[in-house]
C-alpha positions in Angstrom: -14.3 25.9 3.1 -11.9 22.9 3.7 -8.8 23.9 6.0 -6.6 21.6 3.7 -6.2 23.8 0.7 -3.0 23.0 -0.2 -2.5 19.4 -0.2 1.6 18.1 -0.7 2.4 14.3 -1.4 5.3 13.2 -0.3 6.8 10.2 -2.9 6.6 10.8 -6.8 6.3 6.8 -7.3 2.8 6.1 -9.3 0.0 6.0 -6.3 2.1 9.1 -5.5 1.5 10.7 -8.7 -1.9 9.6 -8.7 -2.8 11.0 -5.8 -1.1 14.2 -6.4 -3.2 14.6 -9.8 -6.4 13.5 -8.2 -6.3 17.0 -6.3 -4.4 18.8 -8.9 -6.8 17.9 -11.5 -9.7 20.5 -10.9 -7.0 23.6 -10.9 -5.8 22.8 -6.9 -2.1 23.7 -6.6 -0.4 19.9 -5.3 3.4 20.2 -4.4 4.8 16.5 -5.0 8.1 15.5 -3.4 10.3 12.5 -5.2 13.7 11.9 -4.8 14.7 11.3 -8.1 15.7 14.3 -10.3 14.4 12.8 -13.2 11.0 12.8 -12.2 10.8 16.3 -10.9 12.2 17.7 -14.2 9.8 15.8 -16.0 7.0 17.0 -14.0 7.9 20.3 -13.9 8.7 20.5 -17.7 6.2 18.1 -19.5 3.8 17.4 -17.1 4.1 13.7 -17.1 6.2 11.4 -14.7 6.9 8.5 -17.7 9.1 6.9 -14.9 6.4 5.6 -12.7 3.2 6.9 -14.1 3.7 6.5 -17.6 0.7 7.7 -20.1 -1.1 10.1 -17.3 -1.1 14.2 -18.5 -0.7 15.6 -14.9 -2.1 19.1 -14.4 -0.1 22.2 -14.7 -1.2 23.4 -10.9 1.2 20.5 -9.6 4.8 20.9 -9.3 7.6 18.5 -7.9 10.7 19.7 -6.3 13.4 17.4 -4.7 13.9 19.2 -1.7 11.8 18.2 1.5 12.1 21.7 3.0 9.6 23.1 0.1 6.7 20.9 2.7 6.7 23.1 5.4 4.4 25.4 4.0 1.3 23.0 3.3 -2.1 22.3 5.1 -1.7 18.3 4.6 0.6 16.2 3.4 -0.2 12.5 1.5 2.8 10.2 2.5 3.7 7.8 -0.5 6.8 6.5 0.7 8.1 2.5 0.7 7.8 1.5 4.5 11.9 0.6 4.1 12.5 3.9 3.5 9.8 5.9 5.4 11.7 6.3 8.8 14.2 8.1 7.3 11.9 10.3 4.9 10.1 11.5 8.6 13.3 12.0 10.3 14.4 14.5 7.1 10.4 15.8 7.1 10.2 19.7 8.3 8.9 20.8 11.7 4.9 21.3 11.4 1.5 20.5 12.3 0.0 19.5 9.2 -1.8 16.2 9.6 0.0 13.0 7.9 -2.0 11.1 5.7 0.0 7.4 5.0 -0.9 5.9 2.1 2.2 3.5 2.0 1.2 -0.5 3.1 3.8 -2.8 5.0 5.2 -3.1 8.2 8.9 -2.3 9.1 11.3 -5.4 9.9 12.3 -5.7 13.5 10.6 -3.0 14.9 7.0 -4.8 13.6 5.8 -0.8 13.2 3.2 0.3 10.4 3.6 3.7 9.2 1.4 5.4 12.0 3.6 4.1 14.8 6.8 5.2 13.0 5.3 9.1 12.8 3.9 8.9 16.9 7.8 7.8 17.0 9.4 11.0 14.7 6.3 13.4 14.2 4.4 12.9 17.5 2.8 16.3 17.4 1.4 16.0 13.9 -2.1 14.2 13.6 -2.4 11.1 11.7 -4.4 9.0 9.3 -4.3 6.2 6.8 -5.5 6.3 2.8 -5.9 2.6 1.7 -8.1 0.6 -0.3 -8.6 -0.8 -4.1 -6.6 1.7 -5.9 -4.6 0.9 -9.0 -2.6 4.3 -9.5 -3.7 4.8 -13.4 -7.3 4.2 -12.7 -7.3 7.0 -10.3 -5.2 9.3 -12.2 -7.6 8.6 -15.3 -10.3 9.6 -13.4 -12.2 6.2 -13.3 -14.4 5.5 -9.8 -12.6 4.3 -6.8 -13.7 4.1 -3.1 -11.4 4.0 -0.7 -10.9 4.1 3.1 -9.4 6.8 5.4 -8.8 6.1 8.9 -8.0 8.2 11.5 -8.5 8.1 15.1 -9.5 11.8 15.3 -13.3 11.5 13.3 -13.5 15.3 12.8 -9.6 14.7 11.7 -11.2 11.8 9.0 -14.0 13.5 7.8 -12.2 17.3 6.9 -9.9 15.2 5.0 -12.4 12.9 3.8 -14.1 16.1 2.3 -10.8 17.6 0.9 -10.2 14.6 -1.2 -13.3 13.4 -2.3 -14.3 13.9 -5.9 -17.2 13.1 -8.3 -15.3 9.7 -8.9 -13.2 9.7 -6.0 -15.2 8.2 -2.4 -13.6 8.1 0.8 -15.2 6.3 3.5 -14.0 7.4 6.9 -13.0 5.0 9.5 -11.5 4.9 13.1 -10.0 1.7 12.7 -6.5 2.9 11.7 -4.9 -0.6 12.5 -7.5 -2.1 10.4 -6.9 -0.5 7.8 -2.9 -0.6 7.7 -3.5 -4.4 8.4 -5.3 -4.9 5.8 -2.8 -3.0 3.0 -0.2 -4.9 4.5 -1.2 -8.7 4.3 -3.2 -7.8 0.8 0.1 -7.7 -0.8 1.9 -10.9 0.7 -1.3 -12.7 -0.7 -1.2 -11.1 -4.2 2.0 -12.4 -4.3 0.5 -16.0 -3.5 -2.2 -15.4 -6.6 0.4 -14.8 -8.8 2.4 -17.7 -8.1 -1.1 -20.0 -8.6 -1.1 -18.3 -12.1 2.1 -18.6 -12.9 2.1 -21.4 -11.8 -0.5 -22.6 -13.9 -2.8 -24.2 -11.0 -6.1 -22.8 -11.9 -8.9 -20.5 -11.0 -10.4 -23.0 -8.7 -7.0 -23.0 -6.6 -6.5 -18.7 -6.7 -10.4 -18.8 -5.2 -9.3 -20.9 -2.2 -6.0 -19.0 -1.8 -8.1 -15.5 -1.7 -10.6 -16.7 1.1 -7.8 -18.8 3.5 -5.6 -15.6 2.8 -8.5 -13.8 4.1 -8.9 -15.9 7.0 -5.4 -15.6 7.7 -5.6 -11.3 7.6 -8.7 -12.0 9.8 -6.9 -13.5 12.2 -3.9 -11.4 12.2 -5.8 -8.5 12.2 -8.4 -9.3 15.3 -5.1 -10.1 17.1 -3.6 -6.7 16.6 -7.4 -5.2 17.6 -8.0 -4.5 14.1 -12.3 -4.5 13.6 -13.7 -7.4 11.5 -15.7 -5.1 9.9 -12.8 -2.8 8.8 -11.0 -6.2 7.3 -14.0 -7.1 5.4 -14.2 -3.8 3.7 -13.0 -1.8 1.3 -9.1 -1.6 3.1 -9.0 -5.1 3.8 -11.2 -7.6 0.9 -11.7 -4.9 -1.2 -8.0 -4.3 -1.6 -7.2 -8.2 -1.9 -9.6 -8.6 -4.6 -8.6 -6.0 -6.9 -4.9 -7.1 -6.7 -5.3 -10.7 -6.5 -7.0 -10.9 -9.6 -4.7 -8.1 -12.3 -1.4 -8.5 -13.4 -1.9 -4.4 -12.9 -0.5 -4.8 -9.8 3.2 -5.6 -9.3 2.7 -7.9 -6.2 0.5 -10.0 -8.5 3.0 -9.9 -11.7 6.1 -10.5 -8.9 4.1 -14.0 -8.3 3.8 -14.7 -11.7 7.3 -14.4 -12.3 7.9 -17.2 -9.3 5.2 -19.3 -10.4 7.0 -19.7 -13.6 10.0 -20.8 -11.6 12.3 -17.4 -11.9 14.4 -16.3 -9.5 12.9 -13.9 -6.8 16.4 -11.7 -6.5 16.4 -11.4 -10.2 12.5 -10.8 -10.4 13.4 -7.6 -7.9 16.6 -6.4 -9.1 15.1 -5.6 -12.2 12.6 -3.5 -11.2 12.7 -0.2 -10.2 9.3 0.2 -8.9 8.8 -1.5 -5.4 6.2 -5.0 -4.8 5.6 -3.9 -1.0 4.6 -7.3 -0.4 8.0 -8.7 -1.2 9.6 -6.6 1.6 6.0 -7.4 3.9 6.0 -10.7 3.9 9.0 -11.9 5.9 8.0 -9.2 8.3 4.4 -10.1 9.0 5.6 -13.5 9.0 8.0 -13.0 11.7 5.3 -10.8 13.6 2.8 -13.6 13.3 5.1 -16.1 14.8 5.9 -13.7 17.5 2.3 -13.4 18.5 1.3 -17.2 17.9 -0.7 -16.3 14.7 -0.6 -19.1 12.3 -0.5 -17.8 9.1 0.9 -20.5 6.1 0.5 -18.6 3.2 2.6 -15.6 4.3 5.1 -17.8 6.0 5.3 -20.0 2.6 5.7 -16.3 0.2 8.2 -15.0 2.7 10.2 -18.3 2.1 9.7 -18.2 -1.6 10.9 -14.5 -1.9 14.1 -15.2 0.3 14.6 -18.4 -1.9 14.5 -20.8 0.7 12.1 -23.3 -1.1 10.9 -24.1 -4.6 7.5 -22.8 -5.8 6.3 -27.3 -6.2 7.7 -28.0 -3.0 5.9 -24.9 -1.3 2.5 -26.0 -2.8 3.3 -30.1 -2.0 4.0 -28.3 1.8 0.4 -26.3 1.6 -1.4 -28.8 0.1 -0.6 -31.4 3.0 -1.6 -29.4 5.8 -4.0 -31.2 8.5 -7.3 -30.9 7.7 -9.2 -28.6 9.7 -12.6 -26.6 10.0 -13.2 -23.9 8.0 -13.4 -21.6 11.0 -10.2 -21.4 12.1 
């Protein structure tokens, strides 16, 4: 018998709900955490969160509550929370030893920490791991196959949870390679962004093909710098994940890039949105964090400069397009 019986997830945002379903779904009581009132009451009342999950029947064995105490009681707990605002979710998080799972993707500005770093920072005594992969939230809460990674430096750690999540159409494959894999998430997002602004943009299927494999070489390199494994990048957390979201206007990196490929303005494309693109807030971040460790990486720096509005979507292409030529490998 698994020793994580009762799962919690911590954010009631869609992957959140998702998640929280996925194990709720066979009768499993799931506690979800979400800061906004209206989503707990809906939850609680309807089972439905039309907020962020919109369409999904969620099963009566999971409840929401608003109150970060109701936690302490759980055997593992899925973290769901916007890296901008995860510090301070940890730092409110009861005392406990149940293991963290992150399933959150970005990389928090100054400090350059992923999620993991920020929990050895404010839960050090808790064990640690990482969910992340090709995962659109309504696929998963629909029940429709997904494989996914979980890393965790602990492999007995990876594999109990492994087993506690997995599901007829639900496949974790376990990893060590926790920077890998929060790497990967990370960059995936910046460059779903790019994709979007090459179909808004109107610029062909021939140009979003080039952008996904130099965006690859670009998580490559940033990844391999930070100790990441190649293998890990090229898998399911890292090209996997870039795939699925470079290619749907499911995801809201990839629609957020439509919107500036069209030639709207970022701060209105984000202000009117109450769910988060995480590659929005990533991409300044890894872009500074790349410059810091000498890591050339133009197609983050250029989406970081297009989401701060520092340059025009024509003039950032002109500026990509007239790069020195080079060799593919580097």
């Amino acid at each position: 018998m698994t020793p994580y019986a009762k799962f919690g997830v911590i954010g009631g945002g869609a992957w959140g709900t998702a998640l929280a379903q996925l194990v709720a779904a066979d009768g499993a009581p799931v506690r979800l955490w979400a800061r906004e009132e209206d989503v707990v009451a809906a939850v609680n009342a309807d089972h439905r969160n039309p907020v962020f999950l919109p369409g999904a029947a969620l099963s009566p064995s999971l409840t929401a509550t608003a109150n970060l105490a109701d936690m302490a009681d759980l055997d593992a707990l899925l973290v769901v929370v916007p890296v901008p605002f995860l510090r301070a979710v940890l730092a409110e998080l009861p005392a406990g030893d149940a293991p963290l799972i992150f399933c959150s993707k970005g990389m928090e500005a100054g400090s350059f920490a992923f999620p993991i770093d920020m929990a050895r920072d404010l839960a050090p005594s808790r064990p640690h791991a990482v969910l992340s992969g090709p995962t659109f939230a309504h696929e998963v809460a629909a029940g429709l196959p997904t494989a996914i990674t979980l890393a965790a430096a602990d492999t007995d750690l990876a594999a109990g949870i492994a087993r506690a999540l997995a599901r007829p159409h639900f496949r974790p494959y376990v990893s060590t390679d926790v920077v890998g894999a929060e790497i990967g998430g990370a960059v995936k997002n910046i460059l779903a962004i790019a994709c979007g602004i090459v179909d808004g943009a109107g610029l062909g299927l021939n140009a979003r093909a080039a952008l996904i494999s130099r965006g690859f070489a670009e998580m490559t390199r940033f990844g391999l710098s930070r100790g990441a494994q190649a293998e890990t990048l090229a898998g399911l957390a890292g090209l996997g994940d870039l795939v699925l979201t470079c290619t749907s206007s499911n995801s809201r990196n990839f629609t957020l890039g439509q919107g500036l490929g069209r030639g709207e303005p970022a701060e209105a494309l984000m202000a009117d949105r109450r769910t988060v693109a995480e590659g929005a807030f990533s991409a300044p971040v890894v872009a500074a964090a790349a410059r810091a460790d000498g890591i050339d990486m133009p197609i983050t720096d250029t989406v970081a400069r297009l989401v701060a509005g520092e340059t025009r979507v024509a003039e950032a292409i002109q500026a990509l397009l007239s790069r020195p030529l080079r060799s593919e490998g580097r």
